[in-house]
mmCIF file of the C-alpha atoms, coordinates in Angstrom:
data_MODEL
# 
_entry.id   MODEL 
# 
loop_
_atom_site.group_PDB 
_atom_site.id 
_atom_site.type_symbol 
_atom_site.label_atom_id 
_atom_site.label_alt_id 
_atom_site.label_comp_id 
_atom_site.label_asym_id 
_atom_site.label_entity_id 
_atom_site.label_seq_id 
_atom_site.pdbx_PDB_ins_code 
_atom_site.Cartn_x 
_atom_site.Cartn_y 
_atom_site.Cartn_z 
_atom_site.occupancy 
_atom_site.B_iso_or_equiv 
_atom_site.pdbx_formal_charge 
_atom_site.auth_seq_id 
_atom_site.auth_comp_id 
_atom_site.auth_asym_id 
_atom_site.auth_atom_id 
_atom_site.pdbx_PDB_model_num 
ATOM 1   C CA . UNK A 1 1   ? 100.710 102.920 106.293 1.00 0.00 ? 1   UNK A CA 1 
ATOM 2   C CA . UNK A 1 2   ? 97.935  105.355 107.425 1.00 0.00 ? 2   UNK A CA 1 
ATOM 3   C CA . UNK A 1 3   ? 95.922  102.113 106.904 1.00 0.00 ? 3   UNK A CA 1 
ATOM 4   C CA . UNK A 1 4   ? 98.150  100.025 108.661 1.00 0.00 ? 4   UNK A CA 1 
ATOM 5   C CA . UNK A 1 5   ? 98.091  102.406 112.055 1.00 0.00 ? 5   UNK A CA 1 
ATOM 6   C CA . UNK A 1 6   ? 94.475  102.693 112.155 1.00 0.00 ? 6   UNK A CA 1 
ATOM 7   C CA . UNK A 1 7   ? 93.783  98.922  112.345 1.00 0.00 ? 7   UNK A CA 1 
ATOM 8   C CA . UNK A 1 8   ? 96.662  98.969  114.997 1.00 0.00 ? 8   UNK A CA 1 
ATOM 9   C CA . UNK A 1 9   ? 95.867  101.939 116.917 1.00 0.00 ? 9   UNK A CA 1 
ATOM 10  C CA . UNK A 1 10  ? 92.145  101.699 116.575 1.00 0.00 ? 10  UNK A CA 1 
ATOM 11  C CA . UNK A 1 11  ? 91.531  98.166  116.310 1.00 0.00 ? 11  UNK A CA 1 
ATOM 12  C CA . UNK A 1 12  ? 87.797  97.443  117.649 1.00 0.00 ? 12  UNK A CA 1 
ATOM 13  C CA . UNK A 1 13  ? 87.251  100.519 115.615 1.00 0.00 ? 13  UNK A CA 1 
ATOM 14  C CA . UNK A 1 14  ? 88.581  98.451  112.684 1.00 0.00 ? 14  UNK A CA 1 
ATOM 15  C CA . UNK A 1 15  ? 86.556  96.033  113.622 1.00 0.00 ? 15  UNK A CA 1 
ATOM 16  C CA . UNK A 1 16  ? 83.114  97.751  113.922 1.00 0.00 ? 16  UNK A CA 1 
ATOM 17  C CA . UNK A 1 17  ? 83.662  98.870  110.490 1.00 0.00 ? 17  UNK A CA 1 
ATOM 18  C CA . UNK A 1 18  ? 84.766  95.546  108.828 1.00 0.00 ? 18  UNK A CA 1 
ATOM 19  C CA . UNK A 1 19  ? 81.234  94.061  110.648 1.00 0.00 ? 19  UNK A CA 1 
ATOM 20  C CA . UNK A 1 20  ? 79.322  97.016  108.636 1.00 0.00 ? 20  UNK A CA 1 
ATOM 21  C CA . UNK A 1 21  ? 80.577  95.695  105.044 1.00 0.00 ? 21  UNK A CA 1 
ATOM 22  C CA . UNK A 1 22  ? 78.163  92.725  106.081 1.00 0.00 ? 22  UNK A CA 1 
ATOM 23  C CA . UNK A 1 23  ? 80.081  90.615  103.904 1.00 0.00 ? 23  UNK A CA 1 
ATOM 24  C CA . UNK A 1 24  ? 81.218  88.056  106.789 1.00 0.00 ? 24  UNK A CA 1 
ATOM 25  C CA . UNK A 1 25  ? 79.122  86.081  108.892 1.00 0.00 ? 25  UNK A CA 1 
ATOM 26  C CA . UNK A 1 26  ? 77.803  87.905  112.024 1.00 0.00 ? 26  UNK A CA 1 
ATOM 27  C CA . UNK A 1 27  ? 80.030  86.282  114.413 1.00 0.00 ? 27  UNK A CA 1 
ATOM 28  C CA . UNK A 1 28  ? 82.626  88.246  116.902 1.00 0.00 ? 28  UNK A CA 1 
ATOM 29  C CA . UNK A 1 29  ? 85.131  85.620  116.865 1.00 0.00 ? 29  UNK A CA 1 
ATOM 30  C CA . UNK A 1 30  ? 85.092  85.518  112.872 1.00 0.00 ? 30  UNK A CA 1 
ATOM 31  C CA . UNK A 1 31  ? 85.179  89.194  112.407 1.00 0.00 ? 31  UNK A CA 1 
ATOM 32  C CA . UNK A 1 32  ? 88.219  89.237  115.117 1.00 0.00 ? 32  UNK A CA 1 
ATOM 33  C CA . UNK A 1 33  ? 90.335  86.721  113.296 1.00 0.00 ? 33  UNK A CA 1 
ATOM 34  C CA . UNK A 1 34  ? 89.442  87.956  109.446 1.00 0.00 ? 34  UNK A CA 1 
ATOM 35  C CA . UNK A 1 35  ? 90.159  91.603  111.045 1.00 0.00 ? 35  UNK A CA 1 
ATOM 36  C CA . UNK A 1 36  ? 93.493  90.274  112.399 1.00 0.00 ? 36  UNK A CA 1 
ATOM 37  C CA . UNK A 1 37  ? 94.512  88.522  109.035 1.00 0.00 ? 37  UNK A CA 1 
ATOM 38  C CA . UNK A 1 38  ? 93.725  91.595  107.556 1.00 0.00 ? 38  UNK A CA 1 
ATOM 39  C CA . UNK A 1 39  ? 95.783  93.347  109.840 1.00 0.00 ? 39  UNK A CA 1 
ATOM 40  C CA . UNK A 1 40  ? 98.414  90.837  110.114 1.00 0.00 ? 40  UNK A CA 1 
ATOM 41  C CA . UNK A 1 41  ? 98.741  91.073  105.818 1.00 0.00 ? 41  UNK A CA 1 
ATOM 42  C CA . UNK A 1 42  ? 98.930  94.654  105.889 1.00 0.00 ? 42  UNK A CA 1 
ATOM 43  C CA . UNK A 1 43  ? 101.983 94.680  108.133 1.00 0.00 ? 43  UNK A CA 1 
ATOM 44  C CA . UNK A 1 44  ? 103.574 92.134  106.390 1.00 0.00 ? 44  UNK A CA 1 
ATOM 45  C CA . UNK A 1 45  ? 102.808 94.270  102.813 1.00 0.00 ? 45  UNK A CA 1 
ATOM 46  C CA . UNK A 1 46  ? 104.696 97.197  104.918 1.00 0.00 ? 46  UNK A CA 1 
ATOM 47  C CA . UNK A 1 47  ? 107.195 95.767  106.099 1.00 0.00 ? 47  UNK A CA 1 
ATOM 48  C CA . UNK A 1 48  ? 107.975 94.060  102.105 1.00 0.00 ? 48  UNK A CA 1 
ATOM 49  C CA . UNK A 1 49  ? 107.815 97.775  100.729 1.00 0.00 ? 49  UNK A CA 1 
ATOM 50  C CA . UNK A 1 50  ? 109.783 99.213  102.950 1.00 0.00 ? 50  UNK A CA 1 
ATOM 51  C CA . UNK A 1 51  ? 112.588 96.346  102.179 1.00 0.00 ? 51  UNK A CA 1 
ATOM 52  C CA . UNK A 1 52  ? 112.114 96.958  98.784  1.00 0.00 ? 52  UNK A CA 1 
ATOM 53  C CA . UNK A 1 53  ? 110.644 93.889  98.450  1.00 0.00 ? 53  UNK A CA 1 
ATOM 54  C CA . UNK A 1 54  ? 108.691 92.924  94.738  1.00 0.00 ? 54  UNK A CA 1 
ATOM 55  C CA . UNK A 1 55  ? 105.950 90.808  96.480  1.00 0.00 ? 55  UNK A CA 1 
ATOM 56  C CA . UNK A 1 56  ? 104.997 93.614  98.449  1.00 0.00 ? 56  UNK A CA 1 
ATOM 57  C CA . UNK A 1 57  ? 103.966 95.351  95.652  1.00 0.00 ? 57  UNK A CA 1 
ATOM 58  C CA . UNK A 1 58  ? 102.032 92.225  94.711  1.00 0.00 ? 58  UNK A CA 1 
ATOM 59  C CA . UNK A 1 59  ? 100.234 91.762  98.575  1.00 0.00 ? 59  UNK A CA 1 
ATOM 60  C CA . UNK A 1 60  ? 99.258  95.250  98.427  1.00 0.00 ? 60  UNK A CA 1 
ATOM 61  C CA . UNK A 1 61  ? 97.254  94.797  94.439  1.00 0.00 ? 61  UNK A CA 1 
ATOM 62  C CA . UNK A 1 62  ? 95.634  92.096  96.469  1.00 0.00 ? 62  UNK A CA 1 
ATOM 63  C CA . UNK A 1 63  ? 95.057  93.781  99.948  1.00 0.00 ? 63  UNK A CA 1 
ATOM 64  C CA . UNK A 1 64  ? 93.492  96.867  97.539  1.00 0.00 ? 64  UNK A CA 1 
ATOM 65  C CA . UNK A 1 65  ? 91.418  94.470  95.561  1.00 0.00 ? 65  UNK A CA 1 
ATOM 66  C CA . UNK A 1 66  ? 89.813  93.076  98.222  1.00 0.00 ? 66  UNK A CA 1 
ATOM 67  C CA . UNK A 1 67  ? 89.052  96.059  99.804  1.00 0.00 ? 67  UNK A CA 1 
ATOM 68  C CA . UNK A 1 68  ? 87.592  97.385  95.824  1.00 0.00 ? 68  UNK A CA 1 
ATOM 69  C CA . UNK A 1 69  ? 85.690  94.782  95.977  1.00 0.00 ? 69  UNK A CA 1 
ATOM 70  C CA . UNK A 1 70  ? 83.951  94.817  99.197  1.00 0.00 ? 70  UNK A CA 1 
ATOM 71  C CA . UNK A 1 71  ? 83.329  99.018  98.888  1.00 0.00 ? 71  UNK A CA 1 
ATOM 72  C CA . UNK A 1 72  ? 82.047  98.076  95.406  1.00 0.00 ? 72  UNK A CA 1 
ATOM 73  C CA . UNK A 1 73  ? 79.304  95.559  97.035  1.00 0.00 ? 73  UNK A CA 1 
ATOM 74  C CA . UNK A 1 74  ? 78.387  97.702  99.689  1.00 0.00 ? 74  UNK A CA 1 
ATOM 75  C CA . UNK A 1 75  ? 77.353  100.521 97.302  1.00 0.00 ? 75  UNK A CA 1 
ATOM 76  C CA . UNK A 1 76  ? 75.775  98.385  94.865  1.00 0.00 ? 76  UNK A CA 1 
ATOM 77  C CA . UNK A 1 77  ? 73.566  97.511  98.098  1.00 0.00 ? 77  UNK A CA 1 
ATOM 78  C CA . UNK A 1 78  ? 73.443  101.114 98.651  1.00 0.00 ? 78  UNK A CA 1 
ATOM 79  C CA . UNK A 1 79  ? 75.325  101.244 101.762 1.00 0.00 ? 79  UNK A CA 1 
ATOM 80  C CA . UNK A 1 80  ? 77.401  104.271 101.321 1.00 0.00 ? 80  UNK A CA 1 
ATOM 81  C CA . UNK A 1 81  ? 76.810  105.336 104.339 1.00 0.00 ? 81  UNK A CA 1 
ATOM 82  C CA . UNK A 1 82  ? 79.433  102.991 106.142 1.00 0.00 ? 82  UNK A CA 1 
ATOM 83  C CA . UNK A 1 83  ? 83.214  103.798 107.138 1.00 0.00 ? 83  UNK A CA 1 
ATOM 84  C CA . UNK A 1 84  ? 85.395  101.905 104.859 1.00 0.00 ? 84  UNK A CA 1 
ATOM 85  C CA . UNK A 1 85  ? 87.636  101.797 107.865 1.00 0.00 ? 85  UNK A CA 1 
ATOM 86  C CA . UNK A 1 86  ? 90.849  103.102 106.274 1.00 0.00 ? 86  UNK A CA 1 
ATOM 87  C CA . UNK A 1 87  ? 91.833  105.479 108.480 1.00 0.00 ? 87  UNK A CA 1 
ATOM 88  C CA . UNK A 1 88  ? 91.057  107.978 111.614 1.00 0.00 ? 88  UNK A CA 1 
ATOM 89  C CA . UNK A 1 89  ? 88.876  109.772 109.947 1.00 0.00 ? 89  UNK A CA 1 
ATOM 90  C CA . UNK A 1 90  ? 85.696  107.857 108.924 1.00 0.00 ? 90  UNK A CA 1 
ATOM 91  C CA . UNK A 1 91  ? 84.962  108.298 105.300 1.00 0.00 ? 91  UNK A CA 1 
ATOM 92  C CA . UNK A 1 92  ? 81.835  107.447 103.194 1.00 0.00 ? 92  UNK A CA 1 
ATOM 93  C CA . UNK A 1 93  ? 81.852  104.453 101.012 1.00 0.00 ? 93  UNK A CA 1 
ATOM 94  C CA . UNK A 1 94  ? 81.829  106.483 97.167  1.00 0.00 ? 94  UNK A CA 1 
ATOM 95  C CA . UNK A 1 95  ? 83.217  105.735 93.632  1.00 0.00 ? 95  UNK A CA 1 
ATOM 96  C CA . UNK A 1 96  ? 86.219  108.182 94.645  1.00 0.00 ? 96  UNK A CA 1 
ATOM 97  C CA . UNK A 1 97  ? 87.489  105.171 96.763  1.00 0.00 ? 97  UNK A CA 1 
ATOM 98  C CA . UNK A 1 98  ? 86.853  103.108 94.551  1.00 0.00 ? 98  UNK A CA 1 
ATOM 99  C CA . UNK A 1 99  ? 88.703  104.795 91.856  1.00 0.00 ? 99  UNK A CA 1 
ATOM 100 C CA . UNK A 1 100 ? 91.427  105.024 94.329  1.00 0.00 ? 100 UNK A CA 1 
ATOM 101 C CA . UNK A 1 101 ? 92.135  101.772 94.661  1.00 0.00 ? 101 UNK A CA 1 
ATOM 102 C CA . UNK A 1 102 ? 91.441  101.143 91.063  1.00 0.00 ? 102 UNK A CA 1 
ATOM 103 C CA . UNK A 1 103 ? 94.396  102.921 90.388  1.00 0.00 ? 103 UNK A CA 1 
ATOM 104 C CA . UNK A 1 104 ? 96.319  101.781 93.229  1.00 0.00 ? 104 UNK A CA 1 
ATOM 105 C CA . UNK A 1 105 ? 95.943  97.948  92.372  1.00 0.00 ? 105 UNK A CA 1 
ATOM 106 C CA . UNK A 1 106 ? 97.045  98.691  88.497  1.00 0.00 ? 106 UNK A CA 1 
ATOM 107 C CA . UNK A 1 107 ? 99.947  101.144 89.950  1.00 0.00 ? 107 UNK A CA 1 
ATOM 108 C CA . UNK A 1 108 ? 101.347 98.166  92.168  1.00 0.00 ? 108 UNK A CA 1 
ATOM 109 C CA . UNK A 1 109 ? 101.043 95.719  89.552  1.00 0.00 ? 109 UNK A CA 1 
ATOM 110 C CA . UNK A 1 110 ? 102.670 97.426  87.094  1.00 0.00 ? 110 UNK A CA 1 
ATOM 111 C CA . UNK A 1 111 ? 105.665 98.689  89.590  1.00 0.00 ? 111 UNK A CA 1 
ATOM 112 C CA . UNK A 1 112 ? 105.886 94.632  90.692  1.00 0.00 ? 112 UNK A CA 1 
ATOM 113 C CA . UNK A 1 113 ? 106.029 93.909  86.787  1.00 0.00 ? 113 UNK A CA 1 
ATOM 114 C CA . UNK A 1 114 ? 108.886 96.175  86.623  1.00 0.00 ? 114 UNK A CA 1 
ATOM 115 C CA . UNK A 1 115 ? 110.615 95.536  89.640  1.00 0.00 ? 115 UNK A CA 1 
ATOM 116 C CA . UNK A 1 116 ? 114.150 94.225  89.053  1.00 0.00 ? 116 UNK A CA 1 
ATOM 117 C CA . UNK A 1 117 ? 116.960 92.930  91.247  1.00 0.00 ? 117 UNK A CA 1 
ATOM 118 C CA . UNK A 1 118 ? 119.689 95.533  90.186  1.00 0.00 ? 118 UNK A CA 1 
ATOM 119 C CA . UNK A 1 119 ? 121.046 98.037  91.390  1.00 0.00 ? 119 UNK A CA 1 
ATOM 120 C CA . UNK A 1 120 ? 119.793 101.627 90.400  1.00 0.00 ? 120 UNK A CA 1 
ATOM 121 C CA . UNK A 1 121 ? 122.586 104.571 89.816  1.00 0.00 ? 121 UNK A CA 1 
ATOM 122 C CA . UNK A 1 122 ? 122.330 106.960 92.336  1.00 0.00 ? 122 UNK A CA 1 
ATOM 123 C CA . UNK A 1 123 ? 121.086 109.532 89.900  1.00 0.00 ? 123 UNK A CA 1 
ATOM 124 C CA . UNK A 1 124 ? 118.228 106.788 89.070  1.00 0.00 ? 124 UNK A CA 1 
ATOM 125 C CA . UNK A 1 125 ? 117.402 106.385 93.095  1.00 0.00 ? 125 UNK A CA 1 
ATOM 126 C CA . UNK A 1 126 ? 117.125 110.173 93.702  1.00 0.00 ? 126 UNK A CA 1 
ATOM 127 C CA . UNK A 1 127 ? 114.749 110.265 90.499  1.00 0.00 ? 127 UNK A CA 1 
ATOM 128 C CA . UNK A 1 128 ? 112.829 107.220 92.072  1.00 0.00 ? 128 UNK A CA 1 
ATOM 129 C CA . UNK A 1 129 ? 113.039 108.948 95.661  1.00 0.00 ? 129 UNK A CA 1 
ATOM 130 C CA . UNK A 1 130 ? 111.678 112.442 93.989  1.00 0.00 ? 130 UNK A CA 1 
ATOM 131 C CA . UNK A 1 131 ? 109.102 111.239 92.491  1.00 0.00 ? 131 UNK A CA 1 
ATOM 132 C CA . UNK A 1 132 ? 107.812 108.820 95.024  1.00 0.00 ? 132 UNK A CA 1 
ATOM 133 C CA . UNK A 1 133 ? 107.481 112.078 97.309  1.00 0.00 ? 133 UNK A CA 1 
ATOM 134 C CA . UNK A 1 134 ? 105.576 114.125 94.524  1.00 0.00 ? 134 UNK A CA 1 
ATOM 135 C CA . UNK A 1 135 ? 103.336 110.706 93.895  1.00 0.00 ? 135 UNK A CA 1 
ATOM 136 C CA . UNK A 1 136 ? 102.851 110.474 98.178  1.00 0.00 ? 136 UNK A CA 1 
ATOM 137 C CA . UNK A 1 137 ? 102.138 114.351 98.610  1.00 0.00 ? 137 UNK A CA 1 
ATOM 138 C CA . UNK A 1 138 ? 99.425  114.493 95.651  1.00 0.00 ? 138 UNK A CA 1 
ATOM 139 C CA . UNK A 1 139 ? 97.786  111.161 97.455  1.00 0.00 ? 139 UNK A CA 1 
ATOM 140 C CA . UNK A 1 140 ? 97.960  112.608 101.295 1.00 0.00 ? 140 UNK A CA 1 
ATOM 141 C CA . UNK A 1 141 ? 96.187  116.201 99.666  1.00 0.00 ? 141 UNK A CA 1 
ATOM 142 C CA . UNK A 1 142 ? 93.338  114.186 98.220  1.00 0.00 ? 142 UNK A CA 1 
ATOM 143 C CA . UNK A 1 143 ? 93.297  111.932 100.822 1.00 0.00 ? 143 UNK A CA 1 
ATOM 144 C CA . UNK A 1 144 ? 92.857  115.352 103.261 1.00 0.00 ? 144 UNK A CA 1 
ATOM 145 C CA . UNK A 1 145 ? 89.933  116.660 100.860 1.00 0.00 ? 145 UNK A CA 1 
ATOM 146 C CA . UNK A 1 146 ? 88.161  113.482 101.450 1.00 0.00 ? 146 UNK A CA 1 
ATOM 147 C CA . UNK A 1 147 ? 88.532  113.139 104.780 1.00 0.00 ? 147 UNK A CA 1 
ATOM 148 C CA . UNK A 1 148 ? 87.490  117.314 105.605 1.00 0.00 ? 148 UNK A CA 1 
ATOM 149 C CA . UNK A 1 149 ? 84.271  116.488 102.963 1.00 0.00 ? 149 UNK A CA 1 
ATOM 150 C CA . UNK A 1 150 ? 82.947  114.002 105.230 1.00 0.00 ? 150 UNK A CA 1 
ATOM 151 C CA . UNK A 1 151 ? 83.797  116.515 108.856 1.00 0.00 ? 151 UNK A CA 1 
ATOM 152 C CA . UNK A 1 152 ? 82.315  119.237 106.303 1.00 0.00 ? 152 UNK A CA 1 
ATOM 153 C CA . UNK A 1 153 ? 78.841  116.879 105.602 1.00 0.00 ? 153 UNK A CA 1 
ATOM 154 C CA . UNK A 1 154 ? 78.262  116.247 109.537 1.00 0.00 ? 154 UNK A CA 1 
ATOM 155 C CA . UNK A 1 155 ? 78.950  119.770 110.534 1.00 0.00 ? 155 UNK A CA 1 
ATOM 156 C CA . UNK A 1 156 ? 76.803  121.020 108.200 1.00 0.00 ? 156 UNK A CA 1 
ATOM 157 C CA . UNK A 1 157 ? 74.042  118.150 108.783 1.00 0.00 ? 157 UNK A CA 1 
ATOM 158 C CA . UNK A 1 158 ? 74.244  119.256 112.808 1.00 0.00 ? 158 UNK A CA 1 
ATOM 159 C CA . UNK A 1 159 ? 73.693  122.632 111.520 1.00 0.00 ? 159 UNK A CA 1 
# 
């Protein structure tokens, strides 16, 4: 979702970083509409997970792998120094990203693998609810490390 508001909130931001990948032609009116099919996916994956809905899981493996993909060009190229554009805070292209949504794309699969249509106890929801909150706290603290390593680089490099 973090994601999701950035492209919304900060969309020629958005923009100026999906143009730095380099992967898409050098065009405004092609990086507009691939950044708003992007954008418009995302929201759609959003609103899916937060009906509960299987495919969401499946749109977001996607989403992730596309995004692997492109970071995993871009370094290969040696163009870490770009934003990957997920978020307020800019963050360097690295292989913690890319581990990220390594393990993001398997973690969706699997959960849309598993997914079934009944009804879980309330015991089994609480569980579910528990450890989805344990699983989103972990995620937010690294995702707060990376983000105060790259303030920590260019306060350091002003120094």
């Amino acid at each position: 979702m973090t994601a999701l508001a950035h492209k919304l909130t900060q969309h020629q931001r958005f923009l100026a970083s999906l143009q730095a990948y380099k992967l898409l032609p050098n065009q405004p009116k092609v990086i507009q509409l691939f950044g708003a099919v992007l954008t418009l996916l995302e929201c759609l994956c959003v609103v899916a997970l937060l009906l509960l809905q299987p495919f969401g899981l499946f749109l977001a493996a996607a989403l992730l792998s596309v995004y692997f993909v492109a970071i995993a060009i871009n370094m290969v190229r040696g163009r870490q120094h770009i934003d990957c554009g997920c978020g307020d805070e800019p963050i360097a292209l690295s292989g913690y990203l890319l581990a990220r949504n390594g393990v993001l794309v398997m973690l969706a699969v699997a959960g849309g693998m598993t997914a079934t249509t009944t009804v879980p106890s309330w015991l089994e929801a609480a569980v579910a609810a528990g450890l989805t909150l344990l699983c989103l706290g972990i995620y937010q603290t690294f995702e707060q490390l990376l983000a105060n390593s790259g303030l920590h680089r260019r306060l350091w490099a002003q120094a």
